[in-house]
C-alpha positions in Angstrom: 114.6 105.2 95.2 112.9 104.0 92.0 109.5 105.9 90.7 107.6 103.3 91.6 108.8 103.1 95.3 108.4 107.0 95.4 104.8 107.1 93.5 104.0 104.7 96.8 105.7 107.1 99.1 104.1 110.3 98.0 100.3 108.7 97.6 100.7 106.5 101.0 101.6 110.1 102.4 99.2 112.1 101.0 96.6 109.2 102.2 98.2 109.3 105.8 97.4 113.1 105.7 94.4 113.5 104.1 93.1 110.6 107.0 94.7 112.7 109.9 92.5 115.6 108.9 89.1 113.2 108.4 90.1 111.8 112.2 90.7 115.5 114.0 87.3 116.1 112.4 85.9 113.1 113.6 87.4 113.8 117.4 86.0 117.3 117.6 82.9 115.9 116.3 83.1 113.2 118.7 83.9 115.7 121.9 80.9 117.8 120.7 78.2 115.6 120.5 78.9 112.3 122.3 77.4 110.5 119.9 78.7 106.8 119.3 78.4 106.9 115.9 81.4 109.9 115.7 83.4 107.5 118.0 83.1 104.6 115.1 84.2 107.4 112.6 87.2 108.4 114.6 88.3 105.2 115.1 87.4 103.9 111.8 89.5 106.9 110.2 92.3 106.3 113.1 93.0 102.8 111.6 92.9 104.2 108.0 96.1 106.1 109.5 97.2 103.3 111.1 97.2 101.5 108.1 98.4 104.2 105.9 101.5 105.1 108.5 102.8 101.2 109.6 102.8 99.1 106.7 105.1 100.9 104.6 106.8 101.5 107.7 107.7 98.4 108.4 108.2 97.5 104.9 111.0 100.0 104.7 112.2 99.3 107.4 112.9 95.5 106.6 111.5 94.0 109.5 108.9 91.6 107.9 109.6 88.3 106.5 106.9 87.5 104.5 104.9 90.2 102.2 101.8 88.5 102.0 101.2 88.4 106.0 102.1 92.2 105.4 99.5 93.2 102.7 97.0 90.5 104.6 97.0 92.6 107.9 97.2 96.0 105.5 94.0 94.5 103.8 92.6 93.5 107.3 92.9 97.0 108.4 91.1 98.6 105.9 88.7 96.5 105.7 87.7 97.2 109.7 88.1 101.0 108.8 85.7 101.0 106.2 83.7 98.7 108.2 83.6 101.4 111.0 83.3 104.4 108.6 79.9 102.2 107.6 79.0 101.6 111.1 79.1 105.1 111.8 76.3 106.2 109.2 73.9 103.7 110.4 74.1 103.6 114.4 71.0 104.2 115.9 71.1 107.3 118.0 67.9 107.2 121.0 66.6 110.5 121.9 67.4 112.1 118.2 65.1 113.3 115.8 67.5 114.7 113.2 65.7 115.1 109.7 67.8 116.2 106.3 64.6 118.3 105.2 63.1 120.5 107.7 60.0 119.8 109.9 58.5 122.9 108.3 59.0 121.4 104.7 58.3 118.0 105.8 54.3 118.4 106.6 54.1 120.0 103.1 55.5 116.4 101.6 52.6 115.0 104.2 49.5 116.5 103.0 
């Protein structure tokens, strides 16, 4: 295998891993809360594997023809996982009144 075919190897792997972990977070999170905005995360970071895990798959493995349709689906996918990763930091949650400074702290800022 040349370097630059193993370079591709060990960063798509380390990619593919580092995205498994970010998606068994998102599912706990997900079975935890319910919230849909942890079920856009998972699968936003599920396609980031998917990504990560077939096209160099079936790159190596011969089976496609033409590159370009390749890196045009790779491309496609990415862009709908960082689309959902997006998605899931600004869905609208009814019912939640979640604040990054405390209630306590906020009426200080108010007065």
């Amino acid at each position: 295998m040349d370097p630059l075919a193993g370079t591709y190897v060990v960063t798509t792997t380390v990619l593919a891993l580092a995205g498994g972990v970010l998606f068994a977070f998102a599912v706990s999170a997900y079975r935890e809360s319910g919230r849909r905005s942890m079920a856009a995360l998972m699968a936003g970071f599920g396609l980031i594997v998917a990504a990560a895990v077939g096209t160099p798959a079936l790159w190596f493995a011969g089976t496609v023809a033409n590159p370009v349709a390749l890196l045009a689906v790779n491309t496609g996918l990415y862009a709908a996982a960082t689309s959902l990763v997006a998605v899931s930091l600004v869905v609208y949650e009814p019912g939640t009144r979640e604040f990054v400074i405390p209630e306590s702290d906020l009426t200080k800022f108010q007065k």
